[in-house]
Every structure is written in C-alpha cells, then in structure tokens.
N, C-alpha and C positions, 0 to 999 in steps of 0.2 A: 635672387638669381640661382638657375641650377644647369650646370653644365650637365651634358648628358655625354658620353663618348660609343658612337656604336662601332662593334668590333669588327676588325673584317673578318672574322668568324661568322657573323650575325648577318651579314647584307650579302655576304657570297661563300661561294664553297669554293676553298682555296687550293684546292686540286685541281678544279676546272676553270680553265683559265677565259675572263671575263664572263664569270658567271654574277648572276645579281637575283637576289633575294626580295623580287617585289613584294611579295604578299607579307614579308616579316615588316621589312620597312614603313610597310603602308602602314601594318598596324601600330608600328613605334610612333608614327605620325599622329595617328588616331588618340593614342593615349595622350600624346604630349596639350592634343588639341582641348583634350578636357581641362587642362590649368591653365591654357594661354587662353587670355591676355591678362588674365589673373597675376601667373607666375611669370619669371621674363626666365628667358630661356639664351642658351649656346650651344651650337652642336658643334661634336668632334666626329668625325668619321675615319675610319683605318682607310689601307689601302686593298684590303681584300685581297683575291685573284685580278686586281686590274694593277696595281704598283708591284708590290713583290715581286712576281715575277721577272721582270724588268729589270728595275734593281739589282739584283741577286746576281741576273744574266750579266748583265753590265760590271759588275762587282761595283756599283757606287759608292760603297760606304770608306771605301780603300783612298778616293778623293780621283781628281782630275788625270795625277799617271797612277800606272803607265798608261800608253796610249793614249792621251787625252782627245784624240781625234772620234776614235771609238765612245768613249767617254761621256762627249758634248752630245753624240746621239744619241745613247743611251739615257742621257740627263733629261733629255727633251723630249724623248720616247716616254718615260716615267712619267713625266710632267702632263701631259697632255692624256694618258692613259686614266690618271686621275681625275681631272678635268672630265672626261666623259663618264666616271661614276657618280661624281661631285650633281652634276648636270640629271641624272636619272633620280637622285635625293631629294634637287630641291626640288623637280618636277611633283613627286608625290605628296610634298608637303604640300605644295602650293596646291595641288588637288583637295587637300584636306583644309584651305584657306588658313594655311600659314605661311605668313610674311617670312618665310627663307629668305635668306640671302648671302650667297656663296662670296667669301672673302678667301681670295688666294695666296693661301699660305708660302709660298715662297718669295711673295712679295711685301710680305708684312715679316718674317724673320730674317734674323742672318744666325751661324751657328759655328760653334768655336770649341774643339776637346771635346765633340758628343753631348754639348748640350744648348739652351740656347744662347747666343749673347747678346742680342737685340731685336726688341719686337714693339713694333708699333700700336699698340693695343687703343690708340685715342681712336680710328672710326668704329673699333669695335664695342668701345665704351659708348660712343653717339648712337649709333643703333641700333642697340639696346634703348638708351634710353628714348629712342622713338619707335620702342614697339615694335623691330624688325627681331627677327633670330638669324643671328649670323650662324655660318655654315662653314668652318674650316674643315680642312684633313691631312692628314700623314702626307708628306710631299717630296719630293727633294730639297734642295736648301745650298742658298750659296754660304762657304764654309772659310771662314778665316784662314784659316791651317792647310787644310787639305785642297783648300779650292771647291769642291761640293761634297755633298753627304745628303745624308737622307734621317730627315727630322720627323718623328714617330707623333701621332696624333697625342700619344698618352704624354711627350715631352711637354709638345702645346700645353696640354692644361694642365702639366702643373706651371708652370708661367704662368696662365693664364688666370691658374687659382691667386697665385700670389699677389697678381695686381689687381685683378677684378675682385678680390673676397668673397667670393659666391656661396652660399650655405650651405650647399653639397653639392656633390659631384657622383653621378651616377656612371658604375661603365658597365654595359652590357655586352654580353658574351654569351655563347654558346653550352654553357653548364648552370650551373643553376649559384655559382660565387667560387669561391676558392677551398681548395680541398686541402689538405694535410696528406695528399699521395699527387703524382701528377696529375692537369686537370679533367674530372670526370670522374678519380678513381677515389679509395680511399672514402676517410669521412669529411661530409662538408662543416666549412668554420664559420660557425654563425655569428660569431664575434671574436674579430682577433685584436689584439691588443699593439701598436706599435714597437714594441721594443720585445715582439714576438717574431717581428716581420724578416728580420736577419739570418736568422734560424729556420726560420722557414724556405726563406731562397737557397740555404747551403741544401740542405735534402730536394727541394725541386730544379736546381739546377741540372741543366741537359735535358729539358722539360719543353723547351722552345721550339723545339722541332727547323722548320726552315724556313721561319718567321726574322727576317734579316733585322725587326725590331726588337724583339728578344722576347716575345713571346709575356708567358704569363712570369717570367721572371723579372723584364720589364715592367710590368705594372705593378706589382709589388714593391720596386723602391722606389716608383712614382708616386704611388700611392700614400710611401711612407715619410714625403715631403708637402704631400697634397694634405695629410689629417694635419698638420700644423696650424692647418689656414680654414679648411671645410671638414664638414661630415665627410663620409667614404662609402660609397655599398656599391658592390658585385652581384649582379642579377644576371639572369638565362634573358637574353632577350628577344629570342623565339619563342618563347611562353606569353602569352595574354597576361597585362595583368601585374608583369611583377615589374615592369617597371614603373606602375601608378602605384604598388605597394612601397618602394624604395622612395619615392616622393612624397607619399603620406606617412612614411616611416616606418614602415611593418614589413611582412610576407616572407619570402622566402627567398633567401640572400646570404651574402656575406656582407656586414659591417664593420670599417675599422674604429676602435675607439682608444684613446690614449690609455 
C-alpha cells in the first residue's frame, strides 16, 4: 500500500481563494493509474485555498469559544468548503477509472491536544482491500478539549501509517522535496536522516507562512513519526513524473531514511 498526500500547494493556489489545479491533479491521477490495481492506494489531500481560509477567519484551532455561535458557522462553513474540493478530486480520478472514494474525515476522527485520539480506520482497511482508493482530507474535527479544531491531512497519515503499515508514503508539494533554507531556497536534501529532522525544524521555523497547519514545519515532525513505520519521500508534484519516480524509488526528491 502507498499513501500518497497531495498538498494544497499542489491542487490550488493559496492566495486565490477556491482556486483548483485541474490539469496538476488530472495528471497526479494519471500517474497513480499506472500502478493501480497493481499497487493499492490511499489518498490524502490538504485543504488548499478552499479550508484555510476559513479556518484561520474563524480562528478554529483556538476550539468552540469564544463565540462559539460564530464558531459552529465557521465549523460548518470549513467543512462543507472541503467537501466541494474533496468532490472536484474524486471526479478526475473517476475520469481516469479510478475507484475513488471520498471518506469524511471528520467522521471517522475525533482529536485531543493537537493530535489524533480516535480513528476509525476498519472501512478504510475494507476498501482497500476491495480495490477501492479511499480519498480522505484536512478537515475540521470534533476535539476533546477544545470542543473543535482542525486536523491537518499530514496528522491523518501518520495515524494512518501507524495502523495501516503502508510501505511508503509519498507527499507531494510544490518544490521539488525539502531544502536546508525555507522551502524552494537553499540546497535540496536528497536524503535526510531522522535524527537530522529536529535541527532542521529549529532553522525552518517561521517558514509556514499562513498555513494554520504549520506548513512545511508540520510535515517534518510528521514525517519523523511516519519513517518509523514506512519509507518517506517529498516530491514537486507539479512536475510529470516525479511522483512515479518516488513509487519506483528513484528521481528527484527528498527521502527520509533512518
């Protein structure tokens, strides 16, 4: 199994608000279509320009107060905002004759101290094993603690590493893997080692921009709970190609390795 995560970098431009990246997506489809039904598949998808925004407006991560009247709309506003990017994803798969299939994340977690603390993962396990590809994403989330919060596509899979043990996990994004300056600048790391990963977030810290998930400092200590369990590689996924190179194990990337 390989979990794929597309960034909202990758499917929209995050400046323009409900903007959507068909022509990238289609082709993420295309690639994928070359190993299915071969390979079994998971998709993760961000929330791009259609959740963030939202979000942020609302301040959801703060939980239900103040104002929780203000709150529940904003919650619901997020929610449903997703839902129609969710909707534009699996469409192109299903164009490309794959068995998508959108499982809503805020009904299969609950989320406790910023991360997750229960997830139903048994239909996602069935689904797979009959040859569908489930289609989660970054959502909101009802929250132990705070009452809601907003649970980040990159939290889902590491969860999802941990109990599904999938062989890699690929996330695609908008540079071509992780740099050693903020992302884009600097030199790319073409192999970085776990117990580099720490050291590398104190220097890219403040690197997130207004990414309410935390940007690529987020995926960094995602990532450094996820190589416990799977492979790891960072690819551009606006480029042709490099995400059939991270599946076949090559090209041009970022790999984490112990």
């Amino acid at each position: 199994m390989i979990i794929v995560k597309l960034g909202g970098s990758v499917i929209s431009d995050k400046n323009v608000e409900k903007s959507f990246h068909e022509d990238v997506v289609s082709q993420i489809a295309s690639e994928i279509a070359q190993f299915y039904p071969k390979e079994d598949f998971v998709i993760v998808h961000g929330g791009g320009s259609y959740g963030h925004p939202l979000a942020k407006e609302y301040n959801l991560r703060e939980g239900i107060e103040p104002n929780p009247e203000s709150k529940r709309i904003g919650f619901s506003k997020t929610h449903q905002a997703m839902l129609e990017l969710n909707e534009k994803i699996i469409d192109l798969f299903l164009e490309k004759n794959l068995p998508a299939f959108s499982v809503s994340t805020s009904s299969v977690f609950i989320t406790e101290g910023g991360s997750v603390a229960y997830g139903d993962v048994e239909v996602i396990k069935r689904l797979v094993e009959l040859k569908f590809i489930p289609v989660l994403f970054g959502d909101v989330a009802v929250d132990l603690e705070k009452g809601i919060d907003i649970l980040s596509g990159d939290q889902i899979i590491t969860y999802l590493t941990k109990m599904l043990k999938p062989r890699k996990v690929v996330f695609l994004m908008d540079v071509d893997g992780i740099y050693d300056g903020k992302p884009g600048e600097g030199n790319l790391i073409w192999e970085l080692r776990v117990r580099e990963i720490d050291s590398l977030i104190e220097r890219l810290s403040g690197a997130a921009g207004t990414d309410v998930t935390g940007g690529i400092v987020n995926k960094l200590r995602e990532a450094k709970e996820i190589a416990q369990f799977s492979e790891v590689w960072f690819v551009n996924g606006k480029i042709a190609g490099r995400l059939s190179g991270a599946i076949l194990g090559g090209g041009t990337g970022t790999r984490i390795i112990e």
